[in-house]
C-alpha positions in Angstrom: 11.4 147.4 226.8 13.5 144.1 227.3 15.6 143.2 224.6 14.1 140.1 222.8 14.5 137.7 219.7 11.4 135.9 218.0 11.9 132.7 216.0 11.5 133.1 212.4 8.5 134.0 210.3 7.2 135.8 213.5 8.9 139.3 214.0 12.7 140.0 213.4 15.3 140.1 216.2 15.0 143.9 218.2 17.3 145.6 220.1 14.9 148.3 221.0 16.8 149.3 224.7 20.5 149.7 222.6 18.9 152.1 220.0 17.8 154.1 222.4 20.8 154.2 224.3 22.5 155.2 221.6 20.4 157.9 220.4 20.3 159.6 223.8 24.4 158.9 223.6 24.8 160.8 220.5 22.3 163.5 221.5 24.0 164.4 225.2 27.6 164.6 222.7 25.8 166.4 220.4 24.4 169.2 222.9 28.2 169.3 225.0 30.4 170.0 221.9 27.3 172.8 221.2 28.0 174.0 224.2 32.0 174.1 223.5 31.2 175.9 220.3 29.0 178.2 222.3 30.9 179.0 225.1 34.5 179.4 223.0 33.0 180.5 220.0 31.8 183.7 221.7 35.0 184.2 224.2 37.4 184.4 220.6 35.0 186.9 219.5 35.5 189.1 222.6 38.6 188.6 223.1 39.9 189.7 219.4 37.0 192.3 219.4 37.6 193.9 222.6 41.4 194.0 221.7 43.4 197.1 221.4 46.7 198.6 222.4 48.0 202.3 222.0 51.4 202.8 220.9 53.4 206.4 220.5 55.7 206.4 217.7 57.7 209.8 218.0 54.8 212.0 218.7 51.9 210.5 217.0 49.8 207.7 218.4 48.7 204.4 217.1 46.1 202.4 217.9 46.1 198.7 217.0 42.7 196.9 216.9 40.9 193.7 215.0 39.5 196.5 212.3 43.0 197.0 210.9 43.1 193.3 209.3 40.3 192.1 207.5 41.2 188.7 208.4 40.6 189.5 212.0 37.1 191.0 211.2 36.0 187.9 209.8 37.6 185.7 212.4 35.0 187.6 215.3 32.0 187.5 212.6 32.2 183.8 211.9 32.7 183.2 216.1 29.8 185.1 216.5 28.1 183.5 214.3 28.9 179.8 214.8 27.9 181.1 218.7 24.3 182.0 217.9 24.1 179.0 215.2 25.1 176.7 218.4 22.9 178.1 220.9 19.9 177.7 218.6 21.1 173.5 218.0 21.5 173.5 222.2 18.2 174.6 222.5 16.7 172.1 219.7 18.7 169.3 221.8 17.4 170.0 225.2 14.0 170.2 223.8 14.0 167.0 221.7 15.6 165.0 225.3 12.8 166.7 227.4 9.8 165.4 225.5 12.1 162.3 224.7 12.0 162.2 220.8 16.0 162.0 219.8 15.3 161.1 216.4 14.5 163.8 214.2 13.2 163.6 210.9 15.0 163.3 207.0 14.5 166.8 206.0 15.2 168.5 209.2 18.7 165.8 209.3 19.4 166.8 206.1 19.0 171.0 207.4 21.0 170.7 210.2 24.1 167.9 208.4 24.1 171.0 205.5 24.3 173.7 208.4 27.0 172.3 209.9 29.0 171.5 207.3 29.0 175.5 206.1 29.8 176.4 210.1 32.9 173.9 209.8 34.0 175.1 207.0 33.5 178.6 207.7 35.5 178.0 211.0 38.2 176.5 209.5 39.1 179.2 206.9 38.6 181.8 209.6 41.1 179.8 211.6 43.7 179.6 208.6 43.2 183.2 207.6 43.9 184.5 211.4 46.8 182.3 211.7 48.3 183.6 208.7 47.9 187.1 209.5 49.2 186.3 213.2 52.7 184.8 211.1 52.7 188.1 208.9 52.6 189.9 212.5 54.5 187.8 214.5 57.7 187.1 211.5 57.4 189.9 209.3 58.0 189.8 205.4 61.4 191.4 204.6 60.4 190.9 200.9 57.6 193.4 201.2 59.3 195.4 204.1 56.6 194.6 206.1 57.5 195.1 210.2 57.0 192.5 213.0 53.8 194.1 214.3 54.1 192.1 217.1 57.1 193.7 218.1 55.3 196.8 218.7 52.1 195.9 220.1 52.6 192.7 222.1 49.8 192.6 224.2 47.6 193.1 221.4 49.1 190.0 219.5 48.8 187.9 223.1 45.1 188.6 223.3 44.2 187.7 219.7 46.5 184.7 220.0 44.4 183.5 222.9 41.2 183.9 221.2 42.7 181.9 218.1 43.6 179.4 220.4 39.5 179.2 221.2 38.8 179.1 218.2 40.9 176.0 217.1 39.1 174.4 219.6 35.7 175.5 218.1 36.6 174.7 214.4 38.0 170.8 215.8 34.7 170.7 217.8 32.6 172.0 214.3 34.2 169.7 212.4 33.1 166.5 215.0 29.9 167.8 215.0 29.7 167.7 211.3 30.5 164.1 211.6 27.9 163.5 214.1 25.4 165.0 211.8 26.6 163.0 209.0 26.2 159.7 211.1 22.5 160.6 212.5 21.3 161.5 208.7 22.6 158.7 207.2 21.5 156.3 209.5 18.0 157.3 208.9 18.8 155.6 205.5 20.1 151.8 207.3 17.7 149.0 207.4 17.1 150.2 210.9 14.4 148.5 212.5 11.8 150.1 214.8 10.6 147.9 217.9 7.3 146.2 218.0 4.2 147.8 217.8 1.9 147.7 220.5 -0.2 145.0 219.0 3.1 143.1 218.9 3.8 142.8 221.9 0.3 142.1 223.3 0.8 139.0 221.2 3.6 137.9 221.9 2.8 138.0 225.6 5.5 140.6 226.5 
């Protein structure tokens, strides 16, 4: 439908086409930064998961892997789960742009702004409490006589530093999503105005 303005007292000034265009904008950014959750979220989680080294210290061996720091256990549970959360709001966004109905309604805006908010946040302290382990492993604390790990088991710190670095990009890419739900809820609240009915527009003439 053509973009069209009616003098006044007949039906306000429409904009119909640049909605829509913008709804289908927000929903295509919506379902790529998914993706990037998806797709990252679920290589950090291999990649600290899968991660182990064996070291021989005199004549016993040691085997470094992400069970040893609780921080790192929590880091690949919160990938895997903003993975699956991800998938399931891919799915929901190919579905709604197939049968074409981008807007979605107030309760289910307000579901999905909540849910990502929690996934943000979750990804965010996982982030922070990774990071500070990797410090502990990397520098060491001579106040507690605590060793540079990394010294040790190097390739085991290089693999868990590359799935950190994924999941930086996962909790930046949470966070915009958080705004983007924020903006598609609270827009539902804006003196938006639908485009004329039917009716309307057989008046009109259009």
């Amino acid at each position: 439908m053509k973009n069209m303005s009616v003098s006044p007292g007949t039906i306000p000034m429409c904009h119909t086409t640049n909605t829509s265009e913008l709804d289908r904008s927000i929903k295509i950014t919506e379902l790529v930064l998914r993706c990037v959750v998806l797709c990252l979220g679920f290589l950090a989680a291999v990649l600290v998961a899968t991660d182990t080294q064996l070291k021989q210290v005199f004549s016993v061996e040691k085997k470094a892997k992400f069970t040893d720091m609780k921080s790192l256990v929590f880091f690949v549970v919160a990938n895997m789960i903003a993975a699956v959360y991800s998938l399931i709001q891919g799915l929901r966004c190919v579905v709604s742009m197939i049968r074409g109905s981008v807007l979605i309604s107030k309760p289910i805006a307000w579901l999905i702004f909540s849910a990502d908010q929690i996934i943000a946040y979750m990804m965010v302290a996982a982030a922070v409490a990774a990071a500070q382990s990797a410090v502990f492993a990397k520098e060491g604390q001579a106040e507690l006589q605590w060793m540079r790990v990394c010294n040790m088991y190097g390739k085991f710190c290089k693999q868990v530093g590359e799935g950190m670095a994924c999941a930086l990009v996962v909790s930046m890419s949470m966070v915009v999503l958080s705004c983007v739900s924020a903006f598609s809820l609270f827009r539902l609240y804006g003196g938006h105005h639908k485009g004329p009915t039917k009716m309307q527009v057989a008046r009109l003439g259009i």
